[in-house]
N, C-alpha and C positions, 0 to 999 in steps of 0.2 A: 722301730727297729731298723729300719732302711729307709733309706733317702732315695728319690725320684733319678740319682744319676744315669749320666749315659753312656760320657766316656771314662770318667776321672776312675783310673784304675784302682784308688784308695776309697771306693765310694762302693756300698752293694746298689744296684738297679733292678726295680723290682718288676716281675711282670706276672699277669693271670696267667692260673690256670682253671679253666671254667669245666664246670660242668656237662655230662651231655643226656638226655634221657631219649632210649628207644622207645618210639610211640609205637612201633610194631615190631614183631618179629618172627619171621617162617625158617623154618628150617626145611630145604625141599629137595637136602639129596644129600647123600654123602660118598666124597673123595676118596681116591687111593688112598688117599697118605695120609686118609682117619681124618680129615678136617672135614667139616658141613659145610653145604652149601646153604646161603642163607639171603633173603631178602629184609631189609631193615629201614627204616627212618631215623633219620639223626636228627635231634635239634638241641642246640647249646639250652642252657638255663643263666644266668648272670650270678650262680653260688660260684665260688671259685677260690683252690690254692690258690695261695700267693709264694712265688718262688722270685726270693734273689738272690743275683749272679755278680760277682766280683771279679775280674780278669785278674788272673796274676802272670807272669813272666815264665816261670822255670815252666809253662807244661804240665804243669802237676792237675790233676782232677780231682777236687777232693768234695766230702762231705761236708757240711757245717753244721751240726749237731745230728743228732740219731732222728732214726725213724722205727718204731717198736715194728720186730718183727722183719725187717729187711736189713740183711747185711748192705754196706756199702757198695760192694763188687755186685750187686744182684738191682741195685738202685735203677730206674728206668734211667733216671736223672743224668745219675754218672754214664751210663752204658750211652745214650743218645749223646752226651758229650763228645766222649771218647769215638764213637762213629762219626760224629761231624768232621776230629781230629782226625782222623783216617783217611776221610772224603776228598779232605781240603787241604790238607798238608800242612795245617794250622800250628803251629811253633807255639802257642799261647795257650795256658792253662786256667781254669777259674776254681773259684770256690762255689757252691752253692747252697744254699739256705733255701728249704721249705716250710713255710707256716700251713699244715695242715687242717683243712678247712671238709674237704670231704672226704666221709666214711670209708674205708679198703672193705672192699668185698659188697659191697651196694650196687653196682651196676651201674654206675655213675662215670664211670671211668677216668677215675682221680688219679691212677700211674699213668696211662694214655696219655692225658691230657698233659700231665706235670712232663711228662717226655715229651712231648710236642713242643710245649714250650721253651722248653732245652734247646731245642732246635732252631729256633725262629728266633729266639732273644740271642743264642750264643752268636747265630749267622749274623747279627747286628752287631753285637760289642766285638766279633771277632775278626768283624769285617770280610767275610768269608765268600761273600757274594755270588750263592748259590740262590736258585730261582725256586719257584716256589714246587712246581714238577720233581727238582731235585731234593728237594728237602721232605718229599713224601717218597721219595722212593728209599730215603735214608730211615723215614718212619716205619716202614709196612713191617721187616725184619724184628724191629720191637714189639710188636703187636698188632692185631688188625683192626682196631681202632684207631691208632695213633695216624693214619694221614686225614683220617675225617677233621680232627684236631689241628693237625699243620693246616688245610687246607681253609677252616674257620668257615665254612658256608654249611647252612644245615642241608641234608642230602639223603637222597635216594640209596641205599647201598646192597651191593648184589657182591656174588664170591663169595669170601669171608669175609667181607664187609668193606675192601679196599676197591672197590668198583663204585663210586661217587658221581653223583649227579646230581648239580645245586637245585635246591625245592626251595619257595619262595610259598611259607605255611603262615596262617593264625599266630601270631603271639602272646596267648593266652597267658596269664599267671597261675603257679602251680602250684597247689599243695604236695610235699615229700615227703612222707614216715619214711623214718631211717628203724625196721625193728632190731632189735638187739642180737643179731644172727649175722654170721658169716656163710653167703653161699660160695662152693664150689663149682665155679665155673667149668672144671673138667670133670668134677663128679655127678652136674646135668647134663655133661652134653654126650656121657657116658651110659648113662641111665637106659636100663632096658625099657623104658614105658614113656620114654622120650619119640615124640611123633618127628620121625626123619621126611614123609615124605608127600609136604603139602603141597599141594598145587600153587605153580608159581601166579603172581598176581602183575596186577601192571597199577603204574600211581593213581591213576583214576580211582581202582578200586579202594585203595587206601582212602583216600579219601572221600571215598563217596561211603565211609563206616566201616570199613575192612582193617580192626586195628587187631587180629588178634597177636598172642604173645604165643609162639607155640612150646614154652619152655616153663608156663605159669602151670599146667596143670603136675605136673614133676614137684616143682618148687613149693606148690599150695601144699603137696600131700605130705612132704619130708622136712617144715619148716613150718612149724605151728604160729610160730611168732608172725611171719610173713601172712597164712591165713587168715591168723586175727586183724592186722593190719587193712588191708584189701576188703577184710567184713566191716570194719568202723567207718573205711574212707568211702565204699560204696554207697554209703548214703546219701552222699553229696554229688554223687556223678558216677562216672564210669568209671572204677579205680582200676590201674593198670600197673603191672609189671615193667620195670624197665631191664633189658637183658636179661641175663639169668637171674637179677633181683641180687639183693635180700629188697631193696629198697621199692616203694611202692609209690603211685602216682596219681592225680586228679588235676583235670583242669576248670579253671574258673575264669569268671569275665573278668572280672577287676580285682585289686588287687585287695578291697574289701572283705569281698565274699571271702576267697580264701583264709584272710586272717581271723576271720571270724569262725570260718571252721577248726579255725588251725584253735583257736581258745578254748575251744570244747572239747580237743580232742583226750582222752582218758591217759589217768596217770601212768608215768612212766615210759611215754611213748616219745620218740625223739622226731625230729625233721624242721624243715622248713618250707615259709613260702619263697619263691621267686620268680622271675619272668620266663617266658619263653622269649629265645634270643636265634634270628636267622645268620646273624651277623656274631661271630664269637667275640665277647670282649676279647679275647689275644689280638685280633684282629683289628682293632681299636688303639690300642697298646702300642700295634708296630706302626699304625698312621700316626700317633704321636709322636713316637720318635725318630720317625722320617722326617715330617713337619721339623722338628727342632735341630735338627742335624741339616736340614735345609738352611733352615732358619738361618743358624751358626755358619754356613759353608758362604750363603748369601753376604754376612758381614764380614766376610775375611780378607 
């Protein structure tokens, strides 16, 4: 569908957008202004939209095919664009194409992510030459996921989850059930049986087996699909909640084991295997095309 370009403005350029699954998550206060405060673990997985960008001339922002369910104006895609164009005073416009790859409403955080990318690929082909600091402070306003994503290191996250601290964790491979359910993210974190106010932890604990989700027992009771899910994977390990879910998780040594549970798993269930990743492929992405834009600058 897309060609690897970088500058050729008739060319789309394609970049990740990865995956990310919360291995934990406390909810340990809540804000004036009805946000949670919240402690989290971030770490990529190597699933990932593929989003390409095409520069065009006139300014214009546009979509390149539908996405069910999102108007265009409401796109993280466009809107992170368009913010860049704001930041930077950027006179250039693009098109962009997403081949959808992860689930909306999984907890995965596939708009995040796909707006992050927006960010980081446009600051390249638009030549924009905003630093990385700045390009998360252009993310946060999108979502509070989205600078975990610009910022591509897996992390520690405190606030609404924009308080980042790189964690150098296990890169296990993972089993994902995707069940067939859409969570509300503002309909858990609204929820009267929603535990607001865990005791805050520190990384040690996390890792020394402090992974609970405090959003799983909400999600288990009003999401039977999710239930079921989390009872099949638990046989294989610890099955965990990622965010407010629908989507469910297991870690495994090799990439083996995983698949092998993943071949027994009962019909009509969805997901997949993949890595744990500290390092975001986006992040991989832009040292490639540093490298070749070096490359190129070198021969001129």
């Amino acid at each position: 569908m897309i060609d690897e370009a970088v500058t050729d403005n008739d060319a789309w350029s394609v970049w990740p957008a990865p995956a990310k699954l919360n291995l934990m998550l406390r909810v340990v206060g809540r804000r004036a202004d009805g946000y949670h405060e919240l402690q989290t673990v971030f770490q990529f997985v190597d699933r990932c939209d593929r989003l390409g960008f095409r520069v065009r001339e006139d300014g214009e922002v546009r979509r390149d095919g539908e996405l069910p369910g999102v108007a265009a104006e409401a796109d993280l895609t466009v809107r992170a664009a368009r913010a860049l164009q704001a930041a930077s005073g950027c006179a250039l416009g693009v098109d962009i194409r997403c081949e959808k790859v992860l689930p909306m409403g999984g907890g995965l955080g596939g708009g995040s992510s796909d707006a992050a990318t927006t960010l980081v690929a446009l600051n390249v082909l638009w030549g924009t030459g905003l630093d990385t600091e700045a390009l998360a402070r252009l993310a946060l306003p999108l979502g509070a996921d989205v600078p975990v994503f610009v910022r591509g290191q897996a992390a520690w996250g405190e606030g609404v989850g924009e308080r980042l601290t790189p964690v150098e964790l296990p890169e296990p491979w993972f089993l994902v059930l995707v069940p067939r359910c859409s969570v509300s993210t503002q309909a858990v974190f609204t929820h009267p049986r929603l535990t607001r106010d865990s005791k805050p932890i520190k990384l040690a604990d996390f890792t020394g087996g402090d992974v609970v989700n405090d959003c799983l027992p909400v999600v288990r009771d009003e999401y039977p699909a999710v239930a079921d899910a989390l009872d099949w994977l638990s046989q294989w390990g610890e099955a965990r909640l990622t965010g407010t879910g629908a989507c469910v998780f297991a870690a495994f040594a090799g990439r083996d084991q995983a698949l092998a549970a993943w071949e027994q798993r009962p019909a009509g269930i969805d997901g997949f295997v993949a890595r744990g990743c500290n390092r975001s492929p986006l992040l991989d992405r832009l040292a490639d095309i540093d490298a070749r834009l070096s490359s190129r600058h070198g021969r001129a």
